[in-house]
C-alpha positions in Angstrom: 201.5 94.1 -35.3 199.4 93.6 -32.2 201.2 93.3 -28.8 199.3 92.3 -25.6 200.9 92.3 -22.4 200.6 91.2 -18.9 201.2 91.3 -15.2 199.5 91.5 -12.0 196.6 93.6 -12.6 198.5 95.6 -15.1 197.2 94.6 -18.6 198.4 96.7 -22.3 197.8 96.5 -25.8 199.7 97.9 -28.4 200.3 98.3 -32.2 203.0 99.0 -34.6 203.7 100.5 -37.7 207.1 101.2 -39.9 207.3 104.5 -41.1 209.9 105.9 -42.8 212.5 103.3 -41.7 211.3 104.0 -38.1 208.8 101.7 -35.9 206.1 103.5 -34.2 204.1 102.2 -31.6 201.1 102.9 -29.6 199.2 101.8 -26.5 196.1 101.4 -24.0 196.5 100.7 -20.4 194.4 100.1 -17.5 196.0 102.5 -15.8 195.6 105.9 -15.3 199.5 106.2 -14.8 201.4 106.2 -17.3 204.7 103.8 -18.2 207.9 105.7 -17.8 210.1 103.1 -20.2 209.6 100.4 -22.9 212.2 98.4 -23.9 212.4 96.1 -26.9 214.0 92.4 -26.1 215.2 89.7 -28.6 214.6 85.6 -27.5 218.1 85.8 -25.7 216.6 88.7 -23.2 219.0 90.9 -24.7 217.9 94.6 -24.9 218.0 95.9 -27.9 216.6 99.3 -27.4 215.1 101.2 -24.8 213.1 104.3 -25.3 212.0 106.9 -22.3 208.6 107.9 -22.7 207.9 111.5 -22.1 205.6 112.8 -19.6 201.9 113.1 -21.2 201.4 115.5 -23.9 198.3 117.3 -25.1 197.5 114.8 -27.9 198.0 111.9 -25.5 195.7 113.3 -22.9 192.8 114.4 -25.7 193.5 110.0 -26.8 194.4 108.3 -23.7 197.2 106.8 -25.7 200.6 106.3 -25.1 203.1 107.2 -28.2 206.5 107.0 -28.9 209.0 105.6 -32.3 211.9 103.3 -32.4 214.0 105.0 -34.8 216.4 103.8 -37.6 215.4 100.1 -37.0 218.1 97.8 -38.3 217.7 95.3 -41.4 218.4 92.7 -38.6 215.9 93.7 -36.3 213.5 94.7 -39.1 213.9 90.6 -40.0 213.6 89.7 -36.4 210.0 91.4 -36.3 208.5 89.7 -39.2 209.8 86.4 -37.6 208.1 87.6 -34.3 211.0 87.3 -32.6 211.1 90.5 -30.4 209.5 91.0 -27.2 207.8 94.3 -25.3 208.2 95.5 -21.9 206.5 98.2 -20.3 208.5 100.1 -17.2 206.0 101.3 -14.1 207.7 102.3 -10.9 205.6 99.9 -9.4 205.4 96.9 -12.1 206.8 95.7 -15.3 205.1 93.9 -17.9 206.1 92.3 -21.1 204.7 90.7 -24.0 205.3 89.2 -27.1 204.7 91.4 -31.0 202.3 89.4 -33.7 201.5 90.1 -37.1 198.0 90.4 -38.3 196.4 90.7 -41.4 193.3 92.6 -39.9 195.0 95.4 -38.7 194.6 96.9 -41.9 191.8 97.7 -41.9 190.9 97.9 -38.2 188.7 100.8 -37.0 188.2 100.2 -33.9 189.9 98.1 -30.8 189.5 97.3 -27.2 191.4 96.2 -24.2 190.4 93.2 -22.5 190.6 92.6 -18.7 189.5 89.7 -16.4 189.6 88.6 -12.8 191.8 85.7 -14.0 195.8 86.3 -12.8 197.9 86.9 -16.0 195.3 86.9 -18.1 194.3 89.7 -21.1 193.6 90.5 -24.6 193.0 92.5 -27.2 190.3 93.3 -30.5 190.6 94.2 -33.7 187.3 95.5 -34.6 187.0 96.3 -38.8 183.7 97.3 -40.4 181.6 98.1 -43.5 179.3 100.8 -44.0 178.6 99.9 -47.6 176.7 97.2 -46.5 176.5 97.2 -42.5 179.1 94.6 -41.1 181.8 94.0 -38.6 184.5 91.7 -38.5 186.1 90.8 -35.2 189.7 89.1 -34.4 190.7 88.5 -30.6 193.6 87.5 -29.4 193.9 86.4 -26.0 196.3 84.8 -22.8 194.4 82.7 -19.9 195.4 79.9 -17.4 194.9 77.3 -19.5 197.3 74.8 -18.5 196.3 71.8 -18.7 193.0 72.2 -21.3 193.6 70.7 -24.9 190.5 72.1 -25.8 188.0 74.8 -25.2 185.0 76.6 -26.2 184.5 80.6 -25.6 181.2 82.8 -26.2 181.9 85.8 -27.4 179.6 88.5 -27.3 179.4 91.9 -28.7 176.5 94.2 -26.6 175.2 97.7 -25.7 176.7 98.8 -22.7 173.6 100.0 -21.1 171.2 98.1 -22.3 172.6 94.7 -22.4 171.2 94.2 -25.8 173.3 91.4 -27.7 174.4 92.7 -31.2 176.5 89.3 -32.0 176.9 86.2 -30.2 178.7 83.2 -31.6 180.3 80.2 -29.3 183.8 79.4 -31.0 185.6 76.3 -30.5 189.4 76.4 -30.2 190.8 72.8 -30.8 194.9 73.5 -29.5 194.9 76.1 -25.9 198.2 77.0 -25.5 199.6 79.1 -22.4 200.7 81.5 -25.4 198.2 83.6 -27.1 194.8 82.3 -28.6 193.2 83.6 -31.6 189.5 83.5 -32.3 187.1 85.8 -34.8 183.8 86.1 -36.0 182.2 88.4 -39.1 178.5 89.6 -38.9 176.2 91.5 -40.4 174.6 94.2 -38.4 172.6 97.3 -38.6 174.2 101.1 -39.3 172.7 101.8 -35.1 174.8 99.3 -34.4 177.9 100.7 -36.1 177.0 104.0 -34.8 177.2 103.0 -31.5 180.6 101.8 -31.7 181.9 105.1 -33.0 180.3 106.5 -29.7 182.3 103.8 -27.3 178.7 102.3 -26.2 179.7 98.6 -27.2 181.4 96.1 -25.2 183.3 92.8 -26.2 182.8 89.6 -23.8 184.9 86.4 -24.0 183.8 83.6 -21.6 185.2 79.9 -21.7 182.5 77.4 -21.4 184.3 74.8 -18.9 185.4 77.9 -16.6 184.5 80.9 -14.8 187.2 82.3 -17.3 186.0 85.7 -18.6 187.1 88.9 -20.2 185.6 92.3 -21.5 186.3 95.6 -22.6 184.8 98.5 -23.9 185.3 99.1 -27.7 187.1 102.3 -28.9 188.7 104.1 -30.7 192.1 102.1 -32.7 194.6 102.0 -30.8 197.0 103.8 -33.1 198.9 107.0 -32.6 198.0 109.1 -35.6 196.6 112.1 -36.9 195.8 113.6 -40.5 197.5 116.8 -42.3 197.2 119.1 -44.5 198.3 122.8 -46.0 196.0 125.2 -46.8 196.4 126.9 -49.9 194.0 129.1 -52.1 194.0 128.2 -55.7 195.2 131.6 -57.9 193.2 131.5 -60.4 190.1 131.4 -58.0 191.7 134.7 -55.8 192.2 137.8 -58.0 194.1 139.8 -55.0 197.5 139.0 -53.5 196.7 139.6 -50.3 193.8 138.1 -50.3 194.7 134.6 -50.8 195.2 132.6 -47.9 197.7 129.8 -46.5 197.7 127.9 -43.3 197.9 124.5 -41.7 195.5 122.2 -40.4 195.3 118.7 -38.8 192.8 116.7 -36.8 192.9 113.5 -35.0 190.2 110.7 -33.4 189.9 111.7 -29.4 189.3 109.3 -26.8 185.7 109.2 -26.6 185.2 109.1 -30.5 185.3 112.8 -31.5 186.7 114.6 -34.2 189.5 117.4 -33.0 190.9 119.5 -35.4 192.7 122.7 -35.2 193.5 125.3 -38.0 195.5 128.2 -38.6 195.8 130.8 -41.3 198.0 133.6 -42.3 195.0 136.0 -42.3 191.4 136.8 -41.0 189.9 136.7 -44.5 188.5 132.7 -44.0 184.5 133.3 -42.7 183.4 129.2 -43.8 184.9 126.5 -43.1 184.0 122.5 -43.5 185.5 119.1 -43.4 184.0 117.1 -46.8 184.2 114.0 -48.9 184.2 113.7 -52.6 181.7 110.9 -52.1 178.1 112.3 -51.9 176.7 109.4 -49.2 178.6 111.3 -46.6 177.8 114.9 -45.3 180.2 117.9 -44.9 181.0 118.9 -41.3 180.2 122.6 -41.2 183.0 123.7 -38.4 182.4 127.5 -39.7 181.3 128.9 -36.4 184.4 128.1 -34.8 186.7 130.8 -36.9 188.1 133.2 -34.3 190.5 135.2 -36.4 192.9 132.9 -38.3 192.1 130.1 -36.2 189.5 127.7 -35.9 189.8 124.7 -33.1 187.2 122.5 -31.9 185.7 119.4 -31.5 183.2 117.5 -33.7 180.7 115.2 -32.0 178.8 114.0 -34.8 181.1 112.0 -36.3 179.7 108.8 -37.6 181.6 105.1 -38.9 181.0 106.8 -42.5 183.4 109.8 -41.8 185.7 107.6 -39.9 185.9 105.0 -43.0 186.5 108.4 -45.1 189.0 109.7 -42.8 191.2 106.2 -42.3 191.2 106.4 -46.0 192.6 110.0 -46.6 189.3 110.8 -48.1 188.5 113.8 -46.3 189.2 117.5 -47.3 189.2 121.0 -45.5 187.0 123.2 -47.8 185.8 126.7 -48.5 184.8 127.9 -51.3 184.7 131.4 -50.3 188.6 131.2 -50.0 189.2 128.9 -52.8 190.8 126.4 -51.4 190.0 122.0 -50.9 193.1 120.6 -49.3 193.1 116.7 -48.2 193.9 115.2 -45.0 196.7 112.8 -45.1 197.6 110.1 -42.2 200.8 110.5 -40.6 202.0 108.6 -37.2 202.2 110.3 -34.3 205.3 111.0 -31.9 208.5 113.5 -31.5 207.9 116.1 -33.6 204.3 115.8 -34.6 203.0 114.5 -30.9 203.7 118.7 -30.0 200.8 121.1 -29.2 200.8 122.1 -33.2 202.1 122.3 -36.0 203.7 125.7 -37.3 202.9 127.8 -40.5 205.8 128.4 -42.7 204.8 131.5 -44.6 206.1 135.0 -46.0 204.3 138.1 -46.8 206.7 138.7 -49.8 205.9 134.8 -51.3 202.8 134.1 -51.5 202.8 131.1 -54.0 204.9 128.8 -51.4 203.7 127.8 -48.1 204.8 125.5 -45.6 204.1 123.4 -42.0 206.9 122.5 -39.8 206.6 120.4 -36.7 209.7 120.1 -34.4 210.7 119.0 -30.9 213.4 118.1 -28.9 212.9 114.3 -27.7 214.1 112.3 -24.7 217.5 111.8 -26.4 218.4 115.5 -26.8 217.9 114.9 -30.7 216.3 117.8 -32.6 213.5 115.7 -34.4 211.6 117.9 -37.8 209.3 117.7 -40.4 209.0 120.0 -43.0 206.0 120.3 -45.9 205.8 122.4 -48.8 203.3 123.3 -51.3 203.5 125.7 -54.3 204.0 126.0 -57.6 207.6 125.5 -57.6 209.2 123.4 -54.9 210.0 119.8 -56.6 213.3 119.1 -56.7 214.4 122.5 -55.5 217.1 123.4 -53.3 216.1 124.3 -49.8 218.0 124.9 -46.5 216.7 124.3 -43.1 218.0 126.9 -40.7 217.5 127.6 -36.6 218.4 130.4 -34.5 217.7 131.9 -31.5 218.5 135.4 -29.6 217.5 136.4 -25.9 215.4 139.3 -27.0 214.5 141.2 -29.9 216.3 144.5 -28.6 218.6 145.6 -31.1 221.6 144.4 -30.5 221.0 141.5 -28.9 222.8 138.2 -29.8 221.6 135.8 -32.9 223.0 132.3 -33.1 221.9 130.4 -36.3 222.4 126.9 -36.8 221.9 124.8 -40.0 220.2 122.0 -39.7 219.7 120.0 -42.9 220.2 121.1 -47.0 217.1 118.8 -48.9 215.1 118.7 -52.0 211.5 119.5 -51.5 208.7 119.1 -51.4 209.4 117.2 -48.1 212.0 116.9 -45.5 212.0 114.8 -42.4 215.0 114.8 -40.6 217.1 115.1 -37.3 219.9 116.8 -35.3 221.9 114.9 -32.9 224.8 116.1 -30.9 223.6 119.7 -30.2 225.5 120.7 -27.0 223.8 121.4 -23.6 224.4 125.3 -24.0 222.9 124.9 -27.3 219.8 123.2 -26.2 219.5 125.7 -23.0 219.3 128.8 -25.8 216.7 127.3 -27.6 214.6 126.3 -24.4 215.1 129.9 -23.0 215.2 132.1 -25.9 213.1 133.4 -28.9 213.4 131.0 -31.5 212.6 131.6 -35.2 213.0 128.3 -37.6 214.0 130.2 -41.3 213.8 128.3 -45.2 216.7 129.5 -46.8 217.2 129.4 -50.5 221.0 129.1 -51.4 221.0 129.2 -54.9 219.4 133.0 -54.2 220.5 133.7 -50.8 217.9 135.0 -49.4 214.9 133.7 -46.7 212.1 132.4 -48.4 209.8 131.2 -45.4 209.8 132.0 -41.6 207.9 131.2 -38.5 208.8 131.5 -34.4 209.2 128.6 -32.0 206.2 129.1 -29.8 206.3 125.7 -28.3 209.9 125.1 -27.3 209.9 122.3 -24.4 213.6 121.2 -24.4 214.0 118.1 -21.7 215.4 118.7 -18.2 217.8 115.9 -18.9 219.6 117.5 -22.0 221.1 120.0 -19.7 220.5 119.0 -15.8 224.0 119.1 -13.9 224.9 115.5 -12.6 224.6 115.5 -9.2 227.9 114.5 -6.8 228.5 111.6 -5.4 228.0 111.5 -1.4 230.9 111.8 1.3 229.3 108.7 2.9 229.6 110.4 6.4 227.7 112.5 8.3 228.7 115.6 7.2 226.2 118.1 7.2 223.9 118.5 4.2 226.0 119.7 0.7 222.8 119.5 -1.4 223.5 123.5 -1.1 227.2 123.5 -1.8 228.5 124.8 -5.0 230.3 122.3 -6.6 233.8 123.6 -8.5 232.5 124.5 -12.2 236.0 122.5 -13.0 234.1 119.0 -12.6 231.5 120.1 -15.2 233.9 121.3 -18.5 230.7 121.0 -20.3 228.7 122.8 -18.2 227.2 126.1 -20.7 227.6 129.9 -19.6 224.6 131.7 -20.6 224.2 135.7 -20.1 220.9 136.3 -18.2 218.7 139.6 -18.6 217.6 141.3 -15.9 216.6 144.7 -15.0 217.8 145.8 -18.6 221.5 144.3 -18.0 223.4 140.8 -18.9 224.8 139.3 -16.5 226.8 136.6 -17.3 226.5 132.9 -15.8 227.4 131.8 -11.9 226.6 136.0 -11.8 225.3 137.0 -8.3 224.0 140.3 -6.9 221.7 142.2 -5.1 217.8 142.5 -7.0 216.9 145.9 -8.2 213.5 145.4 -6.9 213.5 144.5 -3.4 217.2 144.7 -2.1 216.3 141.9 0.3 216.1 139.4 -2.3 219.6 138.2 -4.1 219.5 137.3 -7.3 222.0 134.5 -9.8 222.3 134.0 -13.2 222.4 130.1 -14.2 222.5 128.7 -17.5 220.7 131.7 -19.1 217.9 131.5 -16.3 217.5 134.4 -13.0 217.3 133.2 -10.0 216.0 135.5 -6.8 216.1 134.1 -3.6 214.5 135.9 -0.7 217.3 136.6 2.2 217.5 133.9 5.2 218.9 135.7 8.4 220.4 134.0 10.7 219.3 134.2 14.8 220.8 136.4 16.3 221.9 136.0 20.4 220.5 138.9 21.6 216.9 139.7 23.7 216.0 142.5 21.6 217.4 142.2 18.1 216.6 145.2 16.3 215.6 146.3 12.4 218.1 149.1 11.1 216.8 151.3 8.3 218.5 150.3 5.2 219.2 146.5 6.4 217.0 143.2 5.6 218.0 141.6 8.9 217.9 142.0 12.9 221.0 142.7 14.2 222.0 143.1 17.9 222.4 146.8 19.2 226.0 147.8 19.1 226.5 151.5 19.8 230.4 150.8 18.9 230.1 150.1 14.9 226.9 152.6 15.0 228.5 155.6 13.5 231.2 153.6 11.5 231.5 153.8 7.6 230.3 150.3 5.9 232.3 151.1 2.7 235.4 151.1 5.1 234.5 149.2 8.0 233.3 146.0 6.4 233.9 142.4 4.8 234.3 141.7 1.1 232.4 138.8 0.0 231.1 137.6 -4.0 231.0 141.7 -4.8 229.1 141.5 -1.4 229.9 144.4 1.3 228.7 142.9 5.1 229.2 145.1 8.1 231.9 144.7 10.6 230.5 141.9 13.1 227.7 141.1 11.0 226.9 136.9 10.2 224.9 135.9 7.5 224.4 132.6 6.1 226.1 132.3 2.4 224.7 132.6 -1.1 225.4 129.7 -3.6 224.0 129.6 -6.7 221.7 128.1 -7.9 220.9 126.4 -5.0 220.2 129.5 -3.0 221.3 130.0 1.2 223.2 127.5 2.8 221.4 127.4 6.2 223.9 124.8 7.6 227.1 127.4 7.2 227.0 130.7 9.0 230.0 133.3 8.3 231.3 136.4 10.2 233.2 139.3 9.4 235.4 139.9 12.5 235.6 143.8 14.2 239.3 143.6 14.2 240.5 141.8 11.6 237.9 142.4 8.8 238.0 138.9 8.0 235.5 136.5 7.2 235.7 132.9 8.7 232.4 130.6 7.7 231.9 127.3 9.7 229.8 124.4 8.6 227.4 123.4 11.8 229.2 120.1 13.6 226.9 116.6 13.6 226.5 114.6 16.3 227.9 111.3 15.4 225.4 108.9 14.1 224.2 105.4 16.5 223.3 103.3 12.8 224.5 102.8 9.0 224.9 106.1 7.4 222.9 103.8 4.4 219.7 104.2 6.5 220.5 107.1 7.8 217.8 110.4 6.5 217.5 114.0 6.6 214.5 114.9 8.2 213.7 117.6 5.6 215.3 118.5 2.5 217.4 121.4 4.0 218.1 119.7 7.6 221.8 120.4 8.0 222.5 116.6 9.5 221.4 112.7 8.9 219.4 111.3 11.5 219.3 107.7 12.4 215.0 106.4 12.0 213.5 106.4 15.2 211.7 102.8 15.3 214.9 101.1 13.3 216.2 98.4 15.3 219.3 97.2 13.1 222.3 98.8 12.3 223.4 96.7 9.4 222.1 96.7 5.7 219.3 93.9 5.6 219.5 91.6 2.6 216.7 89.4 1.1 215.8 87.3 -1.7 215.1 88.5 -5.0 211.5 89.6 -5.8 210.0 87.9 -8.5 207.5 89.3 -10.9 206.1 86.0 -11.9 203.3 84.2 -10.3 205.3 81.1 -9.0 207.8 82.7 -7.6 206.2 85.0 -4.9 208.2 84.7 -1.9 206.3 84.9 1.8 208.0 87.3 4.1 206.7 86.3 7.6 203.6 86.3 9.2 201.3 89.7 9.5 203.2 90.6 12.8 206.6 90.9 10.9 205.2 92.6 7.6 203.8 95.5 10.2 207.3 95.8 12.2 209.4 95.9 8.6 206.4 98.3 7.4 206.8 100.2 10.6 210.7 100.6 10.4 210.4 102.0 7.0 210.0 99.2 4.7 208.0 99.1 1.5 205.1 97.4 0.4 205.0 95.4 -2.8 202.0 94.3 -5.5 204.2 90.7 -5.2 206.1 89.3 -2.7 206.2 92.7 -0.4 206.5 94.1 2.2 210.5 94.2 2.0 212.6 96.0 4.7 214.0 98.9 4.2 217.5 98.9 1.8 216.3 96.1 0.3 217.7 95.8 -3.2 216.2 93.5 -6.0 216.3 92.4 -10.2 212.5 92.5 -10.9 211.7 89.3 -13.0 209.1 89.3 -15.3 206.7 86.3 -16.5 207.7 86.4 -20.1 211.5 86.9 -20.5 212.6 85.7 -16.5 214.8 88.3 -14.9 215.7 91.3 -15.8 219.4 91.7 -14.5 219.9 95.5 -16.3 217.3 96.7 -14.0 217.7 97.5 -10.0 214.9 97.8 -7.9 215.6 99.4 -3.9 213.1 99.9 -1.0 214.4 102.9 1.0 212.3 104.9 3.7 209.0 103.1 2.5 209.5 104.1 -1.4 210.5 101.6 -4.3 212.2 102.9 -7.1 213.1 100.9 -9.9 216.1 102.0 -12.4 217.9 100.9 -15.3 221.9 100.4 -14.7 223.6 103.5 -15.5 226.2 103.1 -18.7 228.6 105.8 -19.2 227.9 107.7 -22.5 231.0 106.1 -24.2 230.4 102.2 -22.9 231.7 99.0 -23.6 229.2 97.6 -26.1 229.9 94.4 -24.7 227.5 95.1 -22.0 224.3 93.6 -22.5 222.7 96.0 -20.7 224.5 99.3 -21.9 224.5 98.1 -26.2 221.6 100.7 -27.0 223.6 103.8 -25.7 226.3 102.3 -27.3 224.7 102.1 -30.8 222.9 105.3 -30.0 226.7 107.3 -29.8 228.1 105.2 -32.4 225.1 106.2 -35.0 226.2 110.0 -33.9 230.1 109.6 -35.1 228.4 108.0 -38.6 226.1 111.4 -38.9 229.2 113.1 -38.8 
């Protein structure tokens, strides 16, 4: 299913795929930034799922793609998608962009696909580009949106040229007897020559699309499909071929179609014995990629240039095989979709020196939703139907001694297991992110470990185990960014021991670094914190440096010759000297600059004092702190209102653009901190706004707020246990709910 979407000068295409009971999809933008949400939306303009797309990953940067899976689709809304019922939006901070999901024969066979822009507001489309090497052809199918109200009718040229040259390869003018404001369908099937089919494989071809009766135009480059895949395989020597044990070799490899046409692939063995290495087909036409130089040790990653429409044909198909015949082994690439687990720098080797007739390659990642998401492949001679167990654990070091949790994670029946783990607990999830992770293949029925391999690649989420922030006193107080807040608001919040300077300390630890003894150090959620010392000013003309002391203190002949351990405060394990002020320590956060403590001469007493605000001439709501760590809110110097300005709702459809003034005005609300806007903008500062967008009208579940001359755009925040009777909080419902049926 094909998806094109629009807005502004923001223009998308996407595909989708069911794998596995799950829908993957896949896109190409015009932009170089990338979405931060997509949400899926029935004709109603309910949401019925939203997904947060992780930051880009190495396989999304090598394709210039943008990947992600809606998992456990529903029979409902699997019934809903073949009646093209459901609807896509893309999330920018800065735009939002929908469109509709179609179903297309042609993509099945599609090798190829562009993005097509124009000048032309709300206007787009998309190409399926399928070929033939067996006899040199390409077929063609665009869809396409333009402003055609109005038109019954239309012709289009479309064109297919070299980029450089100009040279035309096809050209055919297609009539289309019904224009719609929806989207348009046209396609054309040529012949052409194998050059020309070359030189799409090496993204020097462009699409065109001009209407006859208009200036109306579009184009695009053609490149690679737009599909986030890649192809797999174990490697596995064949015994009777290796006479040796430890000879024979395992390993896994996969490769995938970069951006700019190339080949990547990446390999890695169990041992150094592999010296040749190629890519080859069982059909003679098409020749072996020798990638032989590129063995360093048991790995071999590169790139392959060369590749040609044949390999790619070969390749789409599951045709293509790593080979050597030195190491006895032809294993064939197989297509698998790509996010989660599998969109994670690689795939690990499952191996053991004691079993060397079973091998295995496990991908595995933590996604957006704190799930632990797995795959898990096995080859060998016996592994059908048996009994396997799928096992995690994690220690903080490999000292002896040290702690080992282990965690099953799933009992299956090989040869394959893909699977998940929901409801793994923030301390959990903080181990595995900060510890050595092994991932162990247990066999029950004999009790023992049967394959093993480390979690090099461990990239839990911030959001699995980030502290909510508190809520603000709404005065102006001075700044508790740096206050600790009581652990008795967070019962969930995890106590992991921390290692440092060959002890455990345990969490909200603090104390003094062995290293430099001006630097204090915390223990938070497994992770060691050193801050360097802040010393306060001291009122004095000469402060002095005493031996043994990280900061100036005022001369005071009095105290000089006085014992610390008996004249002194008590403070967090902390000695300070009689008439000494420091600033406080409070991890994780580090100093607080705005509270300044002193232990008295007499008394031995500490008293700390916040610093005092002046109070403020405007709205604490517009109110800012001129730095992160400025102790009190200031009021903006050039704001001329004390009230919270209010303003239409900004539309994200081309009719409803709203005109704010004349170019005076927009200056004076840009100058007192309001934000500019691709439509309708500038809007004054604390602004708030639902975004509406052309296709589904507006998007009440979303809040959009201009404060200090930044928009930011977020979804309405549901409580993890929400009513599912609101609309815009039914996916975190389901998502909990599906958690109580997994256990």
């Amino acid at each position: 299913m094909p998806m094109q979407e629009m807005g502004l000068d923001y223009v998308a295409t996407g595909r989708f795929t069911f794998y596995k009971k799950n829908l993957y999809f896949s896109f190409y933008t015009n932009k170089p930034k990338r979405p931060r949400l997509v949400q899926f939306i029935d004709t109603y303009g309910n949401i019925i799922e939203e997904i947060a797309l992780l930051s880009s990953t190495c396989y999304q940067n090598l394709t210039g793609k943008i990947c992600g899976v809606w998992r456990r689709v529903s029979k409902d809304y699997k019934r809903l998608l073949r009646e093209e019922k459901i609807s896509v939006s893309l999330f920018w901070d800065a735009a939002i962009i929908g469109g509709s999901l179609y179903r297309f024969r042609a993509l099945d066979t599609e090798t190829f696909s562009s993005l097509l822009t124009g000048d032309a507001r709300d206007s787009g489309g998309t190409s399926i580009v399928s070929i033939s090497t067996i006899s040199p052809s390409i077929h063609v199918q665009i869809m396409f949106n333009g402003p055609f109200t109005g038109q019954d009718s239309g012709s289009f040229l479309v064109k297919l040229k070299y980029a450089g040259n100009e040279r035309v390869i096809i050209e055919e003018t297609i009539r289309v007897d019904k224009l719609t404001n929806g989207t348009v369908v046209v396609e054309l099937q040529s012949p052409v020559t194998f050059s020309d089919l070359n030189a799409l494989s090496k993204r020097d071809v462009v699409v065109t699309l001009e209407a006859k009766q208009s200036s109306f135009k579009l184009q695009g480059v053609v490149v690679p499909r737009v599909y986030c895949d890649l192809y797999q395989t174990l490697v596995s020597s064949n015994g009777h071929q290796i006479d040796s044990k430890k000879d024979r070799t395992s390993g896994v490899a996969w490769a995938f179609i970069n951006k700019d046409g190339a080949l990547e692939y990446r390999v890695k063995f169990d041992n150094n014995a592999v010296t040749e290495l190629a890519i080859v087909s069982s059909e003679s036409r098409v020749s072996a990629l020798d990638i032989s130089e590129t063995i360093v040790q048991n790995w071999s990653n590169g790139t392959v240039f060369t590749v040609g429409p044949v390999h790619l044909e070969q390749l789409y198909a599951e045709e293509l095989s790593l080979f050597s015949a030195s190491s006895g082994f032809k294993n064939r690439f197989l297509w698998r979709p790509v996010a989660d687990a599998r969109d994670t720098p690689g795939a690990m080797l499952l191996s053991s020196p004691d079993e060397r007739s079973m091998v295995g390659m496990l991908w595995m990642a933590v996604d957006s939703d704190c799930t632990l998401q797995y795959e898990v492949v096995l080859s060998g001679s016996n592994v059908k139907n048996r009994i396997f167990e799928l096992y995690i654990e994690d220690s903080p070091t490999l000292l002896p001694g040290a702690p080992v949790f282990r965690r099953l994670l799933e009992e299956f029946e090989g040869p394959t297991l893909e699977g998940y783990t929901i409801g793994l607990g923030q301390e959990e999830l903080l181990r595995i992110n900060v510890n050595i992770v092994h991932v162990d293949l247990w066999d029950p029925k004999l009790g023992q470990s049967i394959l093993k391999t480390e979690w090099k690649y461990v990239n839990v989420p911030a959001i699995c185990y980030a502290r909510e922030g508190g809520a603000g006193t709404g005065d102006n107080d001075s700044n508790n960014i740096l206050m600790n807040d009581d652990e008795t608001d967070h019962p969930h919040t995890p106590h992991l021991s921390c290692l440092h300077g060959q002890k455990y300390y345990q969490h909200g630890a603090q104390w003094t670094s062995s290293v430099d003894e001006c630097f204090m150090c915390n223990c938070h959620h497994g992770s060691v914190i050193c801050d360097l010392i802040i010393c306060p000013v001291v009122q004095c003309t000469v402060p002095s440096a005493k031996p043994g002391m990280c900061c100036p203190t005022c001369e005071d002949n009095t105290f000089e010759n006085q014992n610390i351990s008996t004249n002194s405060c008590l403070l967090a394990g902390q000695q300070f000297q009689a008439g000494s002020s420091w600033h406080p320590y409070l991890p994780p956060s580090g100093f607080d600059t705005c509270t300044l403590c002193h232990c008295n001469n007499t008394s031995l007493k500490i008293k700390c004092q916040r610093m005092d605000c002046p109070p403020l001439e405007c709205d604490q709501r517009v109110a800012i702190r001129p730095t992160k760590r400025s102790c009190c809110k200031v009021c903006p110097s050039t704001l001329q209102t004390t009230s919270k300005p209010t303003g239409p709702l900004v539309q994200l459809a081309q009719g409803d653009q709203q005109v704010n003034g004349e170019s005076g005005s927009d200056l004076e609300i840009l100058t007192n901190g309001g934000c500019s806007y691709p439509v309708g903008g500038p809007y004054e500062n604390g602004q708030e706004w639902h975004p509406k967008i052309y296709s589904h009208g507006e998007v009440k579940c979303i809040n959009c707020k201009c404060k200090d001359g930044k928009v930011r755009c977020d979804r309405k925040k549901c409580p993890k246990w929400s009513s599912c009777s609101d609309p815009c909080c039914k996916s975190v419902c389901r998502r909990h709910k599906r958690q109580l049926f997994k256990y």
